[in-house]
N, C-alpha and C positions, 0 to 999 in steps of 0.2 A: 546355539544359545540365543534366546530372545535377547531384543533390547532392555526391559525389563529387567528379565534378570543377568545382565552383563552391567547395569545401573547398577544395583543389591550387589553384585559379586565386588563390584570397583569398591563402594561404600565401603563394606566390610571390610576389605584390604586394606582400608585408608584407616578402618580405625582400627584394626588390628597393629600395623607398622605403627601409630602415635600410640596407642598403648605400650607397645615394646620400646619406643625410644624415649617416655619419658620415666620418672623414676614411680616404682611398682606403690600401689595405694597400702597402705598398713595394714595388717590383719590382725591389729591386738594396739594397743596402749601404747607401748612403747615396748622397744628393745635395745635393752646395754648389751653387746659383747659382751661374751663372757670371755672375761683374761686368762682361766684354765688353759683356754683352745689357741694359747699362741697371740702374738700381734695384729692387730688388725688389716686382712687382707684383702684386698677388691678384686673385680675379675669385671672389666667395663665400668658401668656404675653401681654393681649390686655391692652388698656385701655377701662373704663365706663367711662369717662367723655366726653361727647360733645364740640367741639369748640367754642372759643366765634369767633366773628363776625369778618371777616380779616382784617376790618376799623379798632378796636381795636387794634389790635397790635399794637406793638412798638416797639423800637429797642432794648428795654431792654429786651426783651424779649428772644432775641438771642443771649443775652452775660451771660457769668459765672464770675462771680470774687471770689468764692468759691475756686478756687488752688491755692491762688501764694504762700503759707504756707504749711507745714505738717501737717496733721491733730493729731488728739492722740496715741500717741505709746503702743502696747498689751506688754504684756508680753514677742514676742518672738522678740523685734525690729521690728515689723512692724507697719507704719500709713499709711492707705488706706481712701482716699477719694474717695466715689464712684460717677461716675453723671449720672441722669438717668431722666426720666421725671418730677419723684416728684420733684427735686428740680433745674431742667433745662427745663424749659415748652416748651421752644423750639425746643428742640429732638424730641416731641412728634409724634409719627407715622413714622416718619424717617430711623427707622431699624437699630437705632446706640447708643452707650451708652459709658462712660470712664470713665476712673480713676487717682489719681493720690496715687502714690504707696512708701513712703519713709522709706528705712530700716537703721535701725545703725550700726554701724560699729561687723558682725559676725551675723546681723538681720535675718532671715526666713522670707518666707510666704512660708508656710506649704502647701505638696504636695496637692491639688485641685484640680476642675475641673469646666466648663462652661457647661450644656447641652444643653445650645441653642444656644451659639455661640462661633465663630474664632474668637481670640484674639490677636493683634497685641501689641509687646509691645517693648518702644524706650528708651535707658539710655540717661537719661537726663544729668547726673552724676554720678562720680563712678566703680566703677568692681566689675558687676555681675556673679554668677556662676546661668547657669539659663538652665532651656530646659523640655521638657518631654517623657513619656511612652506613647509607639505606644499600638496595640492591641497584639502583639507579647512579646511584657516587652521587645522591645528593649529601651535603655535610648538614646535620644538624647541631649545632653547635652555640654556645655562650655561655660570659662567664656567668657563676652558678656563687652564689655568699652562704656564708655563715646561715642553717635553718633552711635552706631550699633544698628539695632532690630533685635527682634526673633518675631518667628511665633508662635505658640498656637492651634491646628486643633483643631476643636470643640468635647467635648467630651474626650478631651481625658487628662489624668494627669497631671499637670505641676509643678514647683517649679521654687525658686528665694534664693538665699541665698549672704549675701554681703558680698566679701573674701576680698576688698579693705583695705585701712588704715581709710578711710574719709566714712561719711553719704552718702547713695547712694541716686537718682529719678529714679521712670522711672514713665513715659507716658504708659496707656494701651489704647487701643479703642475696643470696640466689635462692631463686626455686626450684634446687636439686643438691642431693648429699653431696654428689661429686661433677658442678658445672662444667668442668675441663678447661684449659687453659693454653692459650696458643699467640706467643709473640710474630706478630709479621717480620720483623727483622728478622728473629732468629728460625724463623720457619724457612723461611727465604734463602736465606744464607749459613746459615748455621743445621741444616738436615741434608748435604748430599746432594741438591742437583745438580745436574749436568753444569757446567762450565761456561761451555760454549753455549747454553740454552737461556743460562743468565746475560753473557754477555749482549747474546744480540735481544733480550725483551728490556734490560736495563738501560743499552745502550753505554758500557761500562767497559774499558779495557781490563785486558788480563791479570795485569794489575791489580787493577781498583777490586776484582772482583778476589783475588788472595788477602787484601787487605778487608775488606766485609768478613771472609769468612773467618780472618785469622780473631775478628773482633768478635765475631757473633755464634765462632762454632764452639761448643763450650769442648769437641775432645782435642781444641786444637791452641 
């Protein structure tokens, strides 16, 4: 094979792989599920469900009244409403997905990540301390008021924590039906690794490292 064309082959691969890994371009208007074919089911990020018929639709179809509330608060002050197709059928295939995100006063959402998509995110209310880690472990980060957003690249760390006096909002959007979701604690400690692989990268007795997973593994 020429240089030439081992150049054109590389290319192609590269935009073959980024077309498969982000979410497929529409080929119609829109698509609601159709509720006939069962619950909404995923398989990666696609959807299996078929559209129903675009006569069918409706206008309800295209509204959410699932935010104007917080949803239920965890343990570390955070309620995250997520919206996505399952329960917005109007997103479906669109390449877009959101949330509503409401912390208490000193709340977290714990350092995370998207692997499939850029995350835009907008204080509704509040002062935010917010930002994240490049591939460098630089930090990008500050606080963020009431009317400012931050950015989110995909893939990459991020955190939210509310240093205000008052209950904070923020607005997030992703650019994909189904961004993915991945806690560093619970990734960490809470999915099965080796034991002794934690201890010695933690620097953490056997202990400490029972106590992590007994907090963070959710079958335990």
């Amino acid at each position: 094979m020429s240089p030439i064309s081992a150049i054109l082959f590389v290319t192609f691969f590269i935009r073959c792989v980024t077309t498969l890994a982000s979410d497929p371009d529409p080929i119609q208007d829109f698509c609601i599920p159709n509720p006939k074919f069962g619950s909404l089911r995923t398989r990666a990020h696609l959807s299996l469900l078929p559209c129903k018929n675009s006569s069918e639709a409706t206008p309800d179809d295209f509204v959410f009244s699932g935010m104007k509330s917080a949803g239920n608060f965890s343990n570390t002050g955070l309620a995250a409403i997520s919206v996505n197709p399952s329960n917005f059928p109007g997103i479906n295939t669109l390449g877009m997905s959101f949330l509503r995100a409401d912390l208490k006063v000193g709340g977290i959402n714990p350092p995370h990540f998207h692997p499939r998509a850029t995350e835009i995110a907008y204080v509704v209310q509040g002062s935010v301390y917010s930002g994240f880690v490049d591939s460098t472990n630089r930090v990008f980060a500050r606080v963020i008021e009431q009317g400012e957003v931050i950015v989110f690249p995909r893939g990459l760390v991020h955190f939210l924590m509310n240093v205000g006096d008052k209950p904070a909002t923020i607005f997030g959007s992703f650019n994909s039906q189904n961004p993915g979701l991945q806690k560093i604690p619970a990734a960490i400690f809470g999915s099965g690794i080796n034991e002794k692989l934690l201890e010695k990268a933690f620097g953490l007795s056997p202990k400490q490292i029972v106590d992590m997973r007994r907090r963070f593994d959710p079958k335990k």
